[in-house]
Backbone bond lengths (Angstrom), bond angles and torsions (degrees), N, CA, C in turn:
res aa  C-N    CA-C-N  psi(-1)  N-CA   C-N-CA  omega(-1)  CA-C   N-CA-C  phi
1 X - - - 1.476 - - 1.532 108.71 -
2 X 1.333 127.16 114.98 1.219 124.77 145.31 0.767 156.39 -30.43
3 X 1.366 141.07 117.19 1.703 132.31 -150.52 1.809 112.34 -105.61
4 X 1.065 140.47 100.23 1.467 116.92 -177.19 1.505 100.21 -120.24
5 X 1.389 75.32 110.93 2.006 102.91 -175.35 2.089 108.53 -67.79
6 X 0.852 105.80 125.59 1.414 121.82 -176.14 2.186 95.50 -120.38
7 X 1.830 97.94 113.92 1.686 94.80 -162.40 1.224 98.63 -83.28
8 X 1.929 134.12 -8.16 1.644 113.59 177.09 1.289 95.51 -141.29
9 X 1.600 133.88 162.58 0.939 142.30 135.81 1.518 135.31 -53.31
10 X 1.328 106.34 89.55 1.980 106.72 -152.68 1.966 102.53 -77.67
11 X 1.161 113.44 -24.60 1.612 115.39 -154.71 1.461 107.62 -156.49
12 X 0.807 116.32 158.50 1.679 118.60 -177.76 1.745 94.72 -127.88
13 X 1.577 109.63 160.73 1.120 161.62 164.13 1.421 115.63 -26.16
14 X 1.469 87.05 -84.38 1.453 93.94 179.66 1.584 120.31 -168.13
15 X 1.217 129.84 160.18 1.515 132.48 -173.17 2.204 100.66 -32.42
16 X 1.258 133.79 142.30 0.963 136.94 155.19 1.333 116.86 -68.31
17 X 1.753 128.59 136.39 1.347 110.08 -175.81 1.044 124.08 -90.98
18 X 0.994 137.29 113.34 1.607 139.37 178.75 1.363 135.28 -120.08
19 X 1.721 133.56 151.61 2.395 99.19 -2.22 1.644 97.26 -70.09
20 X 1.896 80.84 -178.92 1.317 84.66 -173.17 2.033 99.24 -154.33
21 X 1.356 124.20 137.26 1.385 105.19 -152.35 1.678 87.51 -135.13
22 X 1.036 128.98 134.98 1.571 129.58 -177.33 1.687 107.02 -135.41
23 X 1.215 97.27 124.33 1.918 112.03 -161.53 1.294 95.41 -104.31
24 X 1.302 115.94 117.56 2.267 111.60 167.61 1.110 105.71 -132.16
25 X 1.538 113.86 119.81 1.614 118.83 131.44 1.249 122.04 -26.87
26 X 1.579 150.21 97.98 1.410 142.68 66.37 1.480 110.16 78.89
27 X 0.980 147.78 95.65 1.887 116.12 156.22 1.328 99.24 -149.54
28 X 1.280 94.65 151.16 1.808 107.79 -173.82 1.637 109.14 -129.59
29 X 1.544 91.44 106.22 1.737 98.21 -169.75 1.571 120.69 53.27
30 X 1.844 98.56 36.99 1.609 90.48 177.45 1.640 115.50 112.13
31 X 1.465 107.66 -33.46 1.502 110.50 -155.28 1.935 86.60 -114.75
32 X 1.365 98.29 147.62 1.845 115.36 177.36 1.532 89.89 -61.78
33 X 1.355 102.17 137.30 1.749 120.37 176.36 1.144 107.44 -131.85
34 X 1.403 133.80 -34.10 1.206 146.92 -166.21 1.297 133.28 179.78
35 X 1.611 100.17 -168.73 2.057 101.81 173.99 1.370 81.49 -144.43
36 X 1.797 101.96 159.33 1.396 132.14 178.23 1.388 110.15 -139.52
37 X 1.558 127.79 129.10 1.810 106.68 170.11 1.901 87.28 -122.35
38 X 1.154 90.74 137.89 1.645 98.28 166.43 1.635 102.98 -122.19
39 X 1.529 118.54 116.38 1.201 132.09 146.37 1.085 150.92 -128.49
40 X 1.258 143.00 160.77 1.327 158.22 -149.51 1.370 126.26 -130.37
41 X 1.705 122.56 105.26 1.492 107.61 -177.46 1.544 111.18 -130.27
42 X 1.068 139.37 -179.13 1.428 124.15 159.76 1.417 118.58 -103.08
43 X 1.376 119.05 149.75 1.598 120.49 -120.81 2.106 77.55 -132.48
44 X 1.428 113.47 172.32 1.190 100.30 162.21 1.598 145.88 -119.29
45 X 1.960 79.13 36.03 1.522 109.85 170.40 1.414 114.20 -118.49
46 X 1.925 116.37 6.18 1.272 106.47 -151.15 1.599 104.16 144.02
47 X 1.144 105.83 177.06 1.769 111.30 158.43 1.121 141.52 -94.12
48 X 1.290 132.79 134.94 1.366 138.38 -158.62 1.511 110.70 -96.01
49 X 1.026 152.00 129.02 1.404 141.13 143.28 1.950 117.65 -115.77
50 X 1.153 113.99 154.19 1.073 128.76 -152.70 1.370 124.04 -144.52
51 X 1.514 116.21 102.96 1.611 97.35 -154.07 1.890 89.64 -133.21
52 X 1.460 116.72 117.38 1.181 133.12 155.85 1.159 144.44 -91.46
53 X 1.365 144.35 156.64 1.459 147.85 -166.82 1.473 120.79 -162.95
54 X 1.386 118.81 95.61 1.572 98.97 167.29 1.481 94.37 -131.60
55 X 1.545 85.77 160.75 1.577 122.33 -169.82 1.614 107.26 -75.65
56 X 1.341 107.53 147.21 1.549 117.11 -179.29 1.313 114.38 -69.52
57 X 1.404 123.17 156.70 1.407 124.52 -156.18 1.369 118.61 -95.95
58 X 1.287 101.27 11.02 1.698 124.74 164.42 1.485 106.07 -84.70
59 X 1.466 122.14 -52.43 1.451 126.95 179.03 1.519 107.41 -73.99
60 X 1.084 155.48 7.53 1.212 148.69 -166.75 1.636 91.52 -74.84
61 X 1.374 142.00 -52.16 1.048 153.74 -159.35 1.011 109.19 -48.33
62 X 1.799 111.06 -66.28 1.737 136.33 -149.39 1.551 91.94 -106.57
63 X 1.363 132.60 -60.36 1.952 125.31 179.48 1.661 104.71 -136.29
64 X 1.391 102.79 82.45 1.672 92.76 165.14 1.315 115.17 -72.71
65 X 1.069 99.57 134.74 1.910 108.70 166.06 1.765 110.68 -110.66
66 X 1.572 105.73 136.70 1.288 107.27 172.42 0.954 76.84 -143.37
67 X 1.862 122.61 133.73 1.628 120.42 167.41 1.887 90.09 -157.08
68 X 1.386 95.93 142.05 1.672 123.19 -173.68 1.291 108.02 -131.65
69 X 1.297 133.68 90.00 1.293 143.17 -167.90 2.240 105.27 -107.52
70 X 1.561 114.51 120.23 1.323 98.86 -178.24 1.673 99.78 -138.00
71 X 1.298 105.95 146.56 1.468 113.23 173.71 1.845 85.26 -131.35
72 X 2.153 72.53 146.52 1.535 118.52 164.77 1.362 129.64 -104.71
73 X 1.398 121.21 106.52 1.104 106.07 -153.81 1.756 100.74 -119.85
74 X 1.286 134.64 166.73 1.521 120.66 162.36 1.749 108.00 -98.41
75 X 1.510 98.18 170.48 1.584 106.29 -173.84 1.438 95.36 -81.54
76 X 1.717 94.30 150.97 1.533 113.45 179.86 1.535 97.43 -90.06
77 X 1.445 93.21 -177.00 1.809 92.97 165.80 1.660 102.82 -116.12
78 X 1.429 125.45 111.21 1.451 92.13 40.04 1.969 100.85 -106.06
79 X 0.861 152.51 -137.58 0.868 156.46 179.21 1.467 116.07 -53.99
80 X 1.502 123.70 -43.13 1.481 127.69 -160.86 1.121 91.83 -97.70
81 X 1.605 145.83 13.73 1.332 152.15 157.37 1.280 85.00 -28.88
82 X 1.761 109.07 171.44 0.969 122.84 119.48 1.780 114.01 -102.11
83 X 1.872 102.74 142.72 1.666 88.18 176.82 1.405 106.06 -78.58
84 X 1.649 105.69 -114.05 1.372 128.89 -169.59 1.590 96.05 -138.88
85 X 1.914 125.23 133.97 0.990 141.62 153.82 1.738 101.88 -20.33
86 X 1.562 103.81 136.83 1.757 125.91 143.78 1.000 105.56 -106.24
87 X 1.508 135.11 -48.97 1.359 127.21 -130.05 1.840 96.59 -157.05
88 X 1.646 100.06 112.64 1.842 93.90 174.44 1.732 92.40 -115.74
89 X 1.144 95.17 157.22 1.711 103.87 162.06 1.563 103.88 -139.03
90 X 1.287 87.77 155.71 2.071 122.23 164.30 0.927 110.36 -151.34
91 X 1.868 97.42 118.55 1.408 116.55 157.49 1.836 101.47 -127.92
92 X 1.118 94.27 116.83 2.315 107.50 -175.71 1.339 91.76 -133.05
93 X 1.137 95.90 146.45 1.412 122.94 166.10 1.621 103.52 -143.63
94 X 1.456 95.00 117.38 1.630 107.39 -173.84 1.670 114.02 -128.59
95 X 0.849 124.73 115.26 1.522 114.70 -168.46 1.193 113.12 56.43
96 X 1.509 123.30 -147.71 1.258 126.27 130.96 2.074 150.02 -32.67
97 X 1.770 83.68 -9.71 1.368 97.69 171.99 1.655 136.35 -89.72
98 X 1.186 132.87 123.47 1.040 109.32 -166.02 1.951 101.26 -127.18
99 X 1.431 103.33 152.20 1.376 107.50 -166.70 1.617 107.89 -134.67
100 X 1.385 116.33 111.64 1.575 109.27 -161.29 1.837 92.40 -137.27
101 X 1.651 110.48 87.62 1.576 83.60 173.39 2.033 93.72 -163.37
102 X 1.433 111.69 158.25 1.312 120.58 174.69 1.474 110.57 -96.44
103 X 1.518 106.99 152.93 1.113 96.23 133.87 2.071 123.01 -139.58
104 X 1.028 114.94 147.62 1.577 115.46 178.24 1.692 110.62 -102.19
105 X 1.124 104.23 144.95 1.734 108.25 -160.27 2.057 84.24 -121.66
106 X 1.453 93.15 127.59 1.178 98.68 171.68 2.072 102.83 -120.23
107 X 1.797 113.27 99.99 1.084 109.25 175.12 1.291 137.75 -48.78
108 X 1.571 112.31 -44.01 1.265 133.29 -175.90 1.373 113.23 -49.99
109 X 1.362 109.56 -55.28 1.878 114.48 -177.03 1.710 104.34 -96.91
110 X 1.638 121.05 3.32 1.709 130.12 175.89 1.460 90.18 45.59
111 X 1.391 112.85 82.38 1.523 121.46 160.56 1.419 95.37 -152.74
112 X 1.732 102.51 160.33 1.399 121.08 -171.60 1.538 108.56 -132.34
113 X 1.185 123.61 107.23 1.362 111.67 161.36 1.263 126.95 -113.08
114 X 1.629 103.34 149.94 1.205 95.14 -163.45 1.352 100.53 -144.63
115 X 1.620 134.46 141.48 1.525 139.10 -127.53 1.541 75.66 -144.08
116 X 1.418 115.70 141.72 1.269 131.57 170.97 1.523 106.19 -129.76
117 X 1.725 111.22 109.57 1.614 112.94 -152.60 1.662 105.14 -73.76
118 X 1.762 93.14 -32.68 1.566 100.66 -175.78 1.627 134.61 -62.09
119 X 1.086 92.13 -33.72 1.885 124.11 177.51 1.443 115.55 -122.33
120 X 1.335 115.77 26.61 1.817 147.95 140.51 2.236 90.15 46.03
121 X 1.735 80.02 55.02 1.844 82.29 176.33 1.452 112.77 -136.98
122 X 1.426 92.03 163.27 1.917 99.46 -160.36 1.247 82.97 -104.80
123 X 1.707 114.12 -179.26 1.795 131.84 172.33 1.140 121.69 -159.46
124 X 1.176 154.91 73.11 1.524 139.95 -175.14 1.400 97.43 -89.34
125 X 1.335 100.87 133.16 1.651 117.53 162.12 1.550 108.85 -128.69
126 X 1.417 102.83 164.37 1.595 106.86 178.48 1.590 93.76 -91.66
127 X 1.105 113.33 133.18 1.837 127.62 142.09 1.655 121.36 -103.70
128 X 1.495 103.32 -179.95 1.678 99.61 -163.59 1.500 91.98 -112.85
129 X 1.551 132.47 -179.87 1.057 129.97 161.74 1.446 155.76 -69.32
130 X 1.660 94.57 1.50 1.689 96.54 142.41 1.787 102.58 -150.46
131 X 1.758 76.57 95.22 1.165 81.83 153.98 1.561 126.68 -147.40
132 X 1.668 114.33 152.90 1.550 117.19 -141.30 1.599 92.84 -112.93
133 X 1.498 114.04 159.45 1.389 123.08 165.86 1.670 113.61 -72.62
134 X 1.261 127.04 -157.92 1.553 123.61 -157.91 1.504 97.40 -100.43
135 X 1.503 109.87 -26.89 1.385 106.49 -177.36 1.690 123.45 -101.60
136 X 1.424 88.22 -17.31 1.871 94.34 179.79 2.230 101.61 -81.50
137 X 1.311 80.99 -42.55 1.811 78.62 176.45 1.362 135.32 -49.36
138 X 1.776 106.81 -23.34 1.466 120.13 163.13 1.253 120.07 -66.20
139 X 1.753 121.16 -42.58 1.206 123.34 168.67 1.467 129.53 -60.15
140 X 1.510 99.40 -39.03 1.684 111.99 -175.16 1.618 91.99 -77.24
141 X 1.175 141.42 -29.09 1.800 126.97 165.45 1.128 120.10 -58.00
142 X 1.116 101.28 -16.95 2.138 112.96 -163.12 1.775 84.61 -64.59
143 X 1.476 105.12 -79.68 1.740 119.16 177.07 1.299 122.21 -52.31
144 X 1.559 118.03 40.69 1.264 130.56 -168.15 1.518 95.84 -106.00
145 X 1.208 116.94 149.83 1.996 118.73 153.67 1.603 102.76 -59.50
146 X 1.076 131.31 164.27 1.878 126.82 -179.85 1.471 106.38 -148.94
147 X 1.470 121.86 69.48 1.659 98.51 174.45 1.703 120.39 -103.83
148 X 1.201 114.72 120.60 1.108 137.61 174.20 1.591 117.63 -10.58
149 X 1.348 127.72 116.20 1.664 119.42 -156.95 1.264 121.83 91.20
150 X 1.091 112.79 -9.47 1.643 125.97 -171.89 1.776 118.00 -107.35
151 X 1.128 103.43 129.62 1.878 112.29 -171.74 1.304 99.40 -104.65
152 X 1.360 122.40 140.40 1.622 129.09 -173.94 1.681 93.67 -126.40
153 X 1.158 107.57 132.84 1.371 113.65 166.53 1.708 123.72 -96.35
154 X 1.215 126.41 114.23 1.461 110.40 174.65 1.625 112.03 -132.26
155 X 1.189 120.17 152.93 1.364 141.02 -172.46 1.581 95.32 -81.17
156 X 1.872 104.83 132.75 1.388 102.44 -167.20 1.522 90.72 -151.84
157 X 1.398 116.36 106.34 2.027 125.88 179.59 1.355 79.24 -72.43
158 X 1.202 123.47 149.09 1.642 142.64 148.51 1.527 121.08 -99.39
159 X 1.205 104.17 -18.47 2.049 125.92 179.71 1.007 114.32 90.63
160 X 1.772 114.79 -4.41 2.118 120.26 141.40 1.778 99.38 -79.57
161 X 1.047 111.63 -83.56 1.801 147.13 -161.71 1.190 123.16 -91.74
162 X 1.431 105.52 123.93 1.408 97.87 163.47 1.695 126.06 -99.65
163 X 1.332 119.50 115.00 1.470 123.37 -169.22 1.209 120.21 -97.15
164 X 1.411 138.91 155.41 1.289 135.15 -165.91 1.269 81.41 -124.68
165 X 1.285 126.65 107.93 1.719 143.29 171.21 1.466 108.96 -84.16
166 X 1.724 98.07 128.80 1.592 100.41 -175.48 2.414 75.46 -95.11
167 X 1.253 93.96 170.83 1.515 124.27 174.07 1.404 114.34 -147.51
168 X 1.484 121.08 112.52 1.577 98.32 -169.88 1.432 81.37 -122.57
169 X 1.832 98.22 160.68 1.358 103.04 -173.89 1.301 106.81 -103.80
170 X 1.421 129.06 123.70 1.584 114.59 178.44 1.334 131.63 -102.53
171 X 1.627 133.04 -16.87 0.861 123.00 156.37 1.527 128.57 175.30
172 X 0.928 155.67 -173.61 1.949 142.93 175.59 1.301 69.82 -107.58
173 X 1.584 77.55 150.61 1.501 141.69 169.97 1.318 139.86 -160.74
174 X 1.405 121.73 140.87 1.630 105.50 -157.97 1.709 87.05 -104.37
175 X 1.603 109.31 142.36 1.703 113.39 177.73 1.099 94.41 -138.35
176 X 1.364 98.68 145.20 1.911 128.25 177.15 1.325 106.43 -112.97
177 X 1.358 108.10 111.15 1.392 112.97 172.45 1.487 100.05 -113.57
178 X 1.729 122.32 -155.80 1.195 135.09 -172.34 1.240 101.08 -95.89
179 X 1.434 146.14 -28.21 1.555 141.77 149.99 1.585 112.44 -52.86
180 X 1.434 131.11 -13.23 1.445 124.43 178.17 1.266 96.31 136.42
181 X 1.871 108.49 -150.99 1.764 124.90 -161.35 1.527 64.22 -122.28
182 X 1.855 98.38 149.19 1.207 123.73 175.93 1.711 91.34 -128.82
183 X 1.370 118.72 166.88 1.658 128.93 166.38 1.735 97.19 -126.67
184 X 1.215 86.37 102.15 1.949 93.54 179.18 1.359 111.49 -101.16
185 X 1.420 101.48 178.98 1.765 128.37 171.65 1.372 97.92 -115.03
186 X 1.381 123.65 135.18 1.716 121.32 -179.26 1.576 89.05 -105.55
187 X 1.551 110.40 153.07 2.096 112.30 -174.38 1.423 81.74 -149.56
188 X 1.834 110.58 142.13 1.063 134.47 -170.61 1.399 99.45 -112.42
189 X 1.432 141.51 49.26 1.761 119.89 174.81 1.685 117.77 -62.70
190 X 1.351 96.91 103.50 1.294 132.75 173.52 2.146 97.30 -45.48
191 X 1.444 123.49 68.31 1.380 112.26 -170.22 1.396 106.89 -80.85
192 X 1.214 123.31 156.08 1.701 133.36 163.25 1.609 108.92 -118.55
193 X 1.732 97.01 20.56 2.082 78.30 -179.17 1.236 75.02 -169.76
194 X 1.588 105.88 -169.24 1.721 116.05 -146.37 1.500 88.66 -102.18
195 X 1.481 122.94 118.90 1.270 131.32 -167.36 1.677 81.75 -122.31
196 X 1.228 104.45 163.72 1.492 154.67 165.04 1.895 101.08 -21.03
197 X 1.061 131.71 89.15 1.653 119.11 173.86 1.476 97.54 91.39
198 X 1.425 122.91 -25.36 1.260 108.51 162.21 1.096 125.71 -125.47
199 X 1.880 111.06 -175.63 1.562 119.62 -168.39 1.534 112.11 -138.60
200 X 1.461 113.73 -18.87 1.601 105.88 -174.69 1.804 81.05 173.87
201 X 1.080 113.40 147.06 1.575 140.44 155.95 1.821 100.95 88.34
202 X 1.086 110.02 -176.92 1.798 117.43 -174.77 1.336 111.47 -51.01
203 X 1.464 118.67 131.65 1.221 79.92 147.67 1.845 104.73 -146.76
204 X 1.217 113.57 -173.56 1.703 115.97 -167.86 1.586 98.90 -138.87
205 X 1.552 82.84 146.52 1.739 106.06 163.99 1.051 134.24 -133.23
206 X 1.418 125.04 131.04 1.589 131.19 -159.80 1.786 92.48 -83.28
207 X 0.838 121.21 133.16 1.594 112.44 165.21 1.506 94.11 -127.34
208 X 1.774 115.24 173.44 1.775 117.51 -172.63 1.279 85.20 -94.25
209 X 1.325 95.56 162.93 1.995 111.99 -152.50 1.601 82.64 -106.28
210 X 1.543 117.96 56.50 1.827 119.11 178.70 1.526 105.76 -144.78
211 X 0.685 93.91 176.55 1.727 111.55 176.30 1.250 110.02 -53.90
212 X 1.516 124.43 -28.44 1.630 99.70 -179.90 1.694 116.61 -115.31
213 X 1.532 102.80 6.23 1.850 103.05 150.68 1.735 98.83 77.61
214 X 1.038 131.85 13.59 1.642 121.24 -152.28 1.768 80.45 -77.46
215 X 1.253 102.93 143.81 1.454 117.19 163.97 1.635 115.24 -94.92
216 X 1.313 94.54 124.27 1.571 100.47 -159.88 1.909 81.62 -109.53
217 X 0.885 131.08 -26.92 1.596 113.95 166.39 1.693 118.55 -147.98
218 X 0.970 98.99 160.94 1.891 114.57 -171.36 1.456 92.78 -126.05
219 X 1.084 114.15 150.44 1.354 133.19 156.69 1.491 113.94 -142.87
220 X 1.368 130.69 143.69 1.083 139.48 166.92 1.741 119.24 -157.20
221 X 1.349 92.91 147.55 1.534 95.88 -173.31 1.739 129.47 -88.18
222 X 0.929 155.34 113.02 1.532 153.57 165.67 0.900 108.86 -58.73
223 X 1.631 114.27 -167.73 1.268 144.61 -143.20 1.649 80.39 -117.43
224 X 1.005 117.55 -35.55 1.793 107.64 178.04 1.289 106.42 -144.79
225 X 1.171 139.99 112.45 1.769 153.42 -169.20 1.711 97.55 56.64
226 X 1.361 118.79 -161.14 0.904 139.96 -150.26 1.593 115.91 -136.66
227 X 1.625 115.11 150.40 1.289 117.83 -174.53 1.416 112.02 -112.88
228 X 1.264 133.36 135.15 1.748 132.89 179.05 1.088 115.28 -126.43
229 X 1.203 137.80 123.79 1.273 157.21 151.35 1.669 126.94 -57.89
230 X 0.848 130.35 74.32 1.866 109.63 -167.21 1.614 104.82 -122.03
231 X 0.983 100.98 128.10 1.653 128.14 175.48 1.702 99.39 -40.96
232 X 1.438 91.24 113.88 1.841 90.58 168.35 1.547 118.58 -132.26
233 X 1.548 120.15 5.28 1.152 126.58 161.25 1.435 111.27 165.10
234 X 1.204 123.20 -153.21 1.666 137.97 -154.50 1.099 132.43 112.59
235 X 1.460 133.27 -164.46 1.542 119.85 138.80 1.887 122.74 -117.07
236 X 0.871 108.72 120.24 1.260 139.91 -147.15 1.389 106.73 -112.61
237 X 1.218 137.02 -76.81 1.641 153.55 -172.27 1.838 99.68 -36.73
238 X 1.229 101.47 150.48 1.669 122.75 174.04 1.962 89.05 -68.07
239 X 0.993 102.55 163.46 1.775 110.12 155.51 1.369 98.02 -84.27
240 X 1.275 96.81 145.84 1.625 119.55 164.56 2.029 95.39 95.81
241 X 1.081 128.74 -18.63 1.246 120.12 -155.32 1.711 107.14 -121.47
């Protein structure tokens, strides 16, 4: 399969639907680990997104997870755009790990700072002009064109690094989950840092092979078995449809 690398994301797709609230079962190598809701509303500075995770009440013992991840974003034109990140936050609590820090994106002068509350530290880095935090960049791909064989490059601050993320698209596939048969697009984001559902090794996302991209499953790999994400409810649908 041929790869034809495209180096920015110039335009999006289509209006984002909004709000929009996506509920997943958790599983670790198979077994219930948790719940996650990631949603999206428009805010009245901008857009809100909102991405949660806690750990099952069997693991609280051995790896609790409580993690609240939020991006600030401004309105596109026309309105149901998505713009470009101001404002990301992390607050996780993972095991023994704990993660407490912002960052605010100032476009105009393409600098990023980013305040780490726990270890009482500042950061300015330069970024380029579109570039997205870890959680707004999943959304702004959703409203992407997607053809099969094709690698998209996008600029992604993490609040260390700024990475130029390849995403390659690999292919439809029809998946049966417990909501029904879906007709998807499978996407390979090639990560180098702790992205969204994941933590270390590959991972893939089924999104619906339609206009509104909802990812009905994640997969990603660990350091020992594997983590899955799969769509088990919310509200999701356009109005009228």
């Amino acid at each position: 399969m041929v790869a034809l690398t495209i180096l920015c994301l110039v335009h999006q797709a289509a209006a984002f639907p909004l709000p929009e609230r996506l509920e997943f079962k958790l599983s670790y190598s198979g077994i219930t680990a948790g719940r996650a809701v990631q949603e999206v509303k428009q805010a009245t500075n901008g857009i809100h997104v909102v991405s949660t995770a806690k750990s099952a009440d069997w693991l609280r013992f051995f790896f609790p997870v409580d993690d609240r991840i939020e991006s600030h974003l401004t309105l596109g034109t026309p309105p149901q755009y998505l713009g470009y990140p101001f404002l990301y936050t992390e607050r996780k609590s993972e095991g023994r790990s704990r993660t407490d820090r912002e960052t605010s994106f100032d476009h105009t002068k393409l600098e990023a700072t980013t305040t780490d509350h726990r270890n009482k530290g500042v950061k300015k880095q330069p970024i380029t002009t579109r570039t997205y935090d870890t959680l707004s960049s999943f959304y702004y791909f959703r409203t992407v064109p997607l053809q099969v064989g094709t690698s998209y490059f996008i600029e992604i601050f993490d609040g260390k690094k700024l990475w130029n993320t390849e995403v390659k698209v690999l292919r439809r596939e029809e998946l049966v989950t417990s909501l029904g048969r879906f007709n998807t697009i499978v996407i390979h984001p090639l990560l180098k840092f702790e992205g969204i559902f994941a933590r270390t090794g590959d991972m893939f996302i089924w999104l619906t092979d339609d206009e509104r991209r909802i990812p009905v499953q994640m997969k990603s790999k660990v350091v020992v078995g594997s983590i899955t994400a799969t769509l088990t409810g919310g509200s999701y649908w356009p109005a009228g449809k």
